[in-house]
N, C-alpha and C positions, 0 to 999 in steps of 0.2 A: 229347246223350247223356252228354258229361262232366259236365255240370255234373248231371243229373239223379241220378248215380251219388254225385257227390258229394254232395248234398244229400241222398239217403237215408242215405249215411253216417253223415254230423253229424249230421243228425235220431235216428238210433238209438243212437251213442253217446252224445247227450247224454240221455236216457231212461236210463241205465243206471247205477250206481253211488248212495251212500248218499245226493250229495247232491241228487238229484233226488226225496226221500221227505220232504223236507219238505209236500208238498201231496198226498200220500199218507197212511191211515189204518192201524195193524197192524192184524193178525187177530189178534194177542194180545197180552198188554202184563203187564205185572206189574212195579209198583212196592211195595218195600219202606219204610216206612215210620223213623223213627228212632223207638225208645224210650229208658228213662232209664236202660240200661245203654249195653254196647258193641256192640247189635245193627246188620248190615252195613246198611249204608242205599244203593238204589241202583235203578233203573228199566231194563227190558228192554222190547225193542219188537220182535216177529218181522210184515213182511211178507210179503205175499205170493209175492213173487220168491227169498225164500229170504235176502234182506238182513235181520241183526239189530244192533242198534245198544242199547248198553251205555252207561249213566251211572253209575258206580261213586261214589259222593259221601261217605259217613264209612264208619269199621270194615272196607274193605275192599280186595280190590288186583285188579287196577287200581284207582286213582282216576280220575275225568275220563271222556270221551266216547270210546267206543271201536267199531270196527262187526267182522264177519264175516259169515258164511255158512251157509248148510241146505243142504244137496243137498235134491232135491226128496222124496225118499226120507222123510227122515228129518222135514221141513215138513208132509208127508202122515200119515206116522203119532202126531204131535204133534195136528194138528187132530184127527185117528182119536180119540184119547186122550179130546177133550174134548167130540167129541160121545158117545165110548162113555158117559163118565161123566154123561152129561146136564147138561151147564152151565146151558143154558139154565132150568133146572127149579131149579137153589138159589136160595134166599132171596137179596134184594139186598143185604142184608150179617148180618153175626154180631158181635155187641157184647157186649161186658162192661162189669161195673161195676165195674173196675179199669183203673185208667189207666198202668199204665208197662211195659202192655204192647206187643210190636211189630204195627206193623197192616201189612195187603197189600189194597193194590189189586189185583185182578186182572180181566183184560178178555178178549171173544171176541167175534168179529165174522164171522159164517158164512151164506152166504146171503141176502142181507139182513138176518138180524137179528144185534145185536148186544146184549150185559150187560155189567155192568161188576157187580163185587161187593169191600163193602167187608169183610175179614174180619181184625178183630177180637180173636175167641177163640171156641174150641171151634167151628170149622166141621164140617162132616160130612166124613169119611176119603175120602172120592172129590174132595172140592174140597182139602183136604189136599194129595193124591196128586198133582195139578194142579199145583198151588206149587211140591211137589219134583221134579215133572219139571223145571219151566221153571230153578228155582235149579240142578240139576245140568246142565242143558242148557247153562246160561252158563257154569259150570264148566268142562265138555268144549270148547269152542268155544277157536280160537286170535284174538285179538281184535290188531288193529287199531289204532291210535291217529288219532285224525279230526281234520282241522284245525280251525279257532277258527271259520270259519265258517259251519259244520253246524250248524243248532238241531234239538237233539233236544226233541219234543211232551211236553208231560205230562198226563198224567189228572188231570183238576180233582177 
């Protein structure tokens, strides 16, 4: 009986925390891009469990790999957000023919289906709206600093 107790222990705590999301996929992702000013360059990743994990890399602060949290509350009405706005239905990316502009990756992964969209310039105000939820969302959020051996995933 001890040992079965214990064995469901270890089993659930090690399922828990940021670095058990390496073999895990976000539901949302949004990577900032560098251009050829001082625009923030940096990659966000929100799971399912409400774990988000922050790559801060030029123009902005934190630097480095960083994680926190969603209450579910708040994970729920983020996903809310992105099926009101219809993700799935924008173009797979928006491009200009200027180059020194900053670009955004941004990713959704709901139900089975998932997009990823590269934007560019001049997307439509509802995927806009998207971007600055997520950039003010990592904003609000109290972040974490992650040890050296967390790999955080990038969108190709």
């Amino acid at each position: 009986m001890r040992l079965s107790i214990l064995f469901l222990l270890l089993t659930t705590m090690s399922c828990t925390g940021p670095h058990r999301l390496n073999e895990a996929s976000p539901v949302i992702s949004m990577e900032k891009l560098q251009c050829m000013g001082n625009c923030p360059v940096y990659k966000i990743d929100i799971y399912e469990n409400g774990t988000v994990l922050f790559h801060g890399k030029k123009h902005i602060s934190p630097q480095g790999k960083y994680y926190s949290h969603l209450s579910q509350k708040k994970l729920d009405e983020t996903i809310n957000k992105f099926l009101e706005n219809e993700f799935f239905s924008f173009d797979n990316s928006y491009r200009s023919k200027y180059i020194d502009l900053q670009g955004t990756y941004i990713y959704f992964s709901y139900m089975g289906r998932e997009k990823k969209i590269m934007d560019y310039s001049a997307p439509p105000d509802n995927l806009k709206e998207l971007e600055d939820i997520i950039s003010k969302l990592a904003e609000s959020l109290k972040w974490k600093k992650m040890k050296d051996q967390v790999k955080v995933s990038f969108i190709n």
